[in-house]
C-alpha positions in Angstrom: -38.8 -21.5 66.8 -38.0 -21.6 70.4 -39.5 -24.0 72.9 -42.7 -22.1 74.4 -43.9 -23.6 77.3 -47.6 -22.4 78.8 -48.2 -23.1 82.6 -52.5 -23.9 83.0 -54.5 -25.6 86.2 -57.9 -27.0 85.8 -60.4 -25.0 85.7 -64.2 -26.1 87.4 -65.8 -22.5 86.6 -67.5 -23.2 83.4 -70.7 -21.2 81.6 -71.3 -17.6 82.2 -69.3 -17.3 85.3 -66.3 -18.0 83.0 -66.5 -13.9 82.4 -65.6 -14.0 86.4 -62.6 -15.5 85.6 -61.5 -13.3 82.4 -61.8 -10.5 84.9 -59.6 -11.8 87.2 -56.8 -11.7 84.4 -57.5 -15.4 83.8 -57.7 -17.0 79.9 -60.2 -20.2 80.0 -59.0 -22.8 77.5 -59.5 -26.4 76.9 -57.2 -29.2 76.2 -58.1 -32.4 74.5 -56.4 -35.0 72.4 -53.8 -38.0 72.6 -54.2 -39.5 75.6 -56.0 -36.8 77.3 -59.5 -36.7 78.6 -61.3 -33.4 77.5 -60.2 -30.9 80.3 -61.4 -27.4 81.1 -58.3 -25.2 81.7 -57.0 -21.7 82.7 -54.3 -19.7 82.3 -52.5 -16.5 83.1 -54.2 -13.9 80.2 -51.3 -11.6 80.1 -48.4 -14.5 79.7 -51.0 -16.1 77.5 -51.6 -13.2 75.7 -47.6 -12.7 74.7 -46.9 -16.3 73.5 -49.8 -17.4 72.1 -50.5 -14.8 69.0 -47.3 -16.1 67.9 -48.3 -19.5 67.5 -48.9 -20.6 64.3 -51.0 -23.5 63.1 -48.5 -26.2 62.8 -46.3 -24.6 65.7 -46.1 -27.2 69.0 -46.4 -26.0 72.1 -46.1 -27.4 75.5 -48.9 -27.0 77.8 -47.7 -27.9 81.7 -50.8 -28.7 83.4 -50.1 -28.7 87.3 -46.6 -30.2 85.8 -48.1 -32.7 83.5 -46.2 -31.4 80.6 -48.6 -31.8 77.2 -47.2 -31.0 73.9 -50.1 -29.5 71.5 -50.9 -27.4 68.9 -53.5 -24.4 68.9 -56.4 -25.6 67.2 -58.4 -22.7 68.4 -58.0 -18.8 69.1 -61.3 -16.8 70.2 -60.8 -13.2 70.2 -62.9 -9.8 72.0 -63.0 -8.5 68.8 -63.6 -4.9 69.9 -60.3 -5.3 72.4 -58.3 -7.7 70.4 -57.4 -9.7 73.1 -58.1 -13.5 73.4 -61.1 -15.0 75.5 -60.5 -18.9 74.9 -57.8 -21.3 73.7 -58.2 -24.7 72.6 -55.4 -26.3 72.6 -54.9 -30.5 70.8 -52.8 -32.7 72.4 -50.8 -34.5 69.9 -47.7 -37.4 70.4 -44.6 -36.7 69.2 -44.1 -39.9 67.5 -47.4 -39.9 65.4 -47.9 -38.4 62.3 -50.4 -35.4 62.1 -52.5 -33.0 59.5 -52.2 -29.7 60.0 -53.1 -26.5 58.0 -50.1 -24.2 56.8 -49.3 -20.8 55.7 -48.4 -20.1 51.9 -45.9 -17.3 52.1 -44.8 -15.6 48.9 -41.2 -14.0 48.7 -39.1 -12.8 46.0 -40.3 -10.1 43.3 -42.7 -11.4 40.0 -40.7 -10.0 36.6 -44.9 -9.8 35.5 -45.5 -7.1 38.1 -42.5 -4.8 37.2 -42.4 -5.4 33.2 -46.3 -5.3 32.5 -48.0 -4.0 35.8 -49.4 -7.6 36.7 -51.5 -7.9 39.7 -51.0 -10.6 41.7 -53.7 -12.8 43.0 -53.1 -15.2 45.8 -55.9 -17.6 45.9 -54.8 -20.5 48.1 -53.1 -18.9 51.4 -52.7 -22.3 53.3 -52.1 -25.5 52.5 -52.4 -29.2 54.3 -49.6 -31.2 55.4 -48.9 -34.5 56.9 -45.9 -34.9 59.3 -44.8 -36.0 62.9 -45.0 -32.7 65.1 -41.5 -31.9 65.7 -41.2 -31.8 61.6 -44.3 -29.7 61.0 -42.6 -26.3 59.0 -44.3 -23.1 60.4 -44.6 -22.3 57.1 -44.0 -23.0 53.3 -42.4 -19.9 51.1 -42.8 -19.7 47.2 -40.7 -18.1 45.0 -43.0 -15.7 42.8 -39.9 -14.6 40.8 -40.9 -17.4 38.2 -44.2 -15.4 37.3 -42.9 -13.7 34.2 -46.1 -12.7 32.4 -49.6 -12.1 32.9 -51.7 -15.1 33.0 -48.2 -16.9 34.5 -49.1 -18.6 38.0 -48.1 -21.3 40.6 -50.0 -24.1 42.2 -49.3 -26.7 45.2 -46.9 -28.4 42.9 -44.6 -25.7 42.6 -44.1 -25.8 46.8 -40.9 -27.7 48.1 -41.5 -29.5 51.2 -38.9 -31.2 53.3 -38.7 -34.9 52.6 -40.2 -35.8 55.9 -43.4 -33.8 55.4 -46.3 -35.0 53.1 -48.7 -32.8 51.0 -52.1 -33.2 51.1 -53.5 -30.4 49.2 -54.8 -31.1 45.7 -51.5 -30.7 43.8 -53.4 -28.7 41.0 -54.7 -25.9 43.0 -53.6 -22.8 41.8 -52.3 -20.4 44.8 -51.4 -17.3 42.7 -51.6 -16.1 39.1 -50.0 -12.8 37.4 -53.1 -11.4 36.0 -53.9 -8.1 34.3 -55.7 -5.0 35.0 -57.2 -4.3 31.8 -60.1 -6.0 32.2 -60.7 -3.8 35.0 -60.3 -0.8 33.6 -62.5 -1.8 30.4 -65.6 -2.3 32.5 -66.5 1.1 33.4 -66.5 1.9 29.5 -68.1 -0.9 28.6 -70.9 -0.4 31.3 -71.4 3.1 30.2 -71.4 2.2 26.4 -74.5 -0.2 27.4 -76.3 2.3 29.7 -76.3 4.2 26.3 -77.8 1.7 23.8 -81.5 1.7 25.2 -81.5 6.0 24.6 -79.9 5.3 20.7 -82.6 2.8 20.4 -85.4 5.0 21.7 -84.0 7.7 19.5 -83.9 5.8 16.2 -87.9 4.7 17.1 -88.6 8.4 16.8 -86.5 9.1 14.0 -88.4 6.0 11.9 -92.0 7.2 13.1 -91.1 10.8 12.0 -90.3 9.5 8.2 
């Protein structure tokens, strides 16, 4: 991914007046981390607004504060959720040369056999997992193959993943993050719902039967 570089000043309006500032095409933030004091910060909305929705969590960015430049990650995105738009970015600064966590996404590719030969549905149950590496190394993301899920009840856990040798898992190596399951059972529970809904009336009805002998 490219370099992205995000121009903010300090920013002394705080509290409700803050909405002053939104309204002035302005996106309050703040910036804390490696060797930075906890600073309230603004930025343009609109540039902000194009670069930052395609951050992910492990993707650094480099915030240049009155041309201090800060590399960070987005630990934060508030969002108008009526508008869409974001309303507040914190932002973690982070040294290059340090080892960090960071939460990633689980992106499934290819096409599961299970799904084509026996109408599988496909659960994904872990979407992100957490990772250990120095910044510049962090992978935007981690794809699994789910071409290996060949039949129902087939699935794939954190152990299947393939990291780059610089990059540590931390996730439970034993979660499972999808499984090929079936649909029969979901189809079944309607009958068997309605067959119960029935028993109480064949029960009343062989009460009366009895009492009439």
């Amino acid at each position: 991914m490219e370099k992205i570089i995000i121009k903010a000043t300090k920013r002394s309006v705080i509290g409700k007046q803050v909405s002053v500032l939104r309204r002035a095409g302005q996106l309050p933030g703040v910036i804390y981390g490696h060797n930075v004091e906890p600073v309230a910060i603004q930025m343009d909305a609109h540039e902000a607004g194009l670069l930052i929705p395609r951050l992910t969590s492990s993707s650094i960015v480099t915030v240049d504060l009155e041309g201090k430049k800060i590399a960070a990650l987005v630990r934060e995105k508030q969002k108008n959720y009526i508008k869409g738009n974001l309303i507040h970015v914190d932002f973690q600064a982070v040294s290059l040369t340090e080892k960090i966590r960071a939460w990633v996404q689980v992106h499934l590719h290819g096409v599961a056999p299970a799904v084509l030969d026996f109408s599988a549905v496909l659960v994904h149950n872990m979407e992100r997992v957490e990772i250990e590496a120095l910044p510049g190394d962090l992978p935007e993301r981690v794809d699994l193959d789910i071409s290996h899920l060949a039949h129902i009840g087939d699935s794939l856990h954190v152990r299947d993943l393939v990291l780059p040798e610089n990059v540590t898992m931390l996730s439970d190596l034993n979660e499972g993050i999808v499984i090929a399951t079936s649909t029969f059972a979901e189809e079944a529970a309607p009958e068997v719902a309605a067959v119960e809904s029935l028993e109480p009336a064949l029960v009343e009805k062989k009460k009366k039967e009895e009492s009439e002998e």
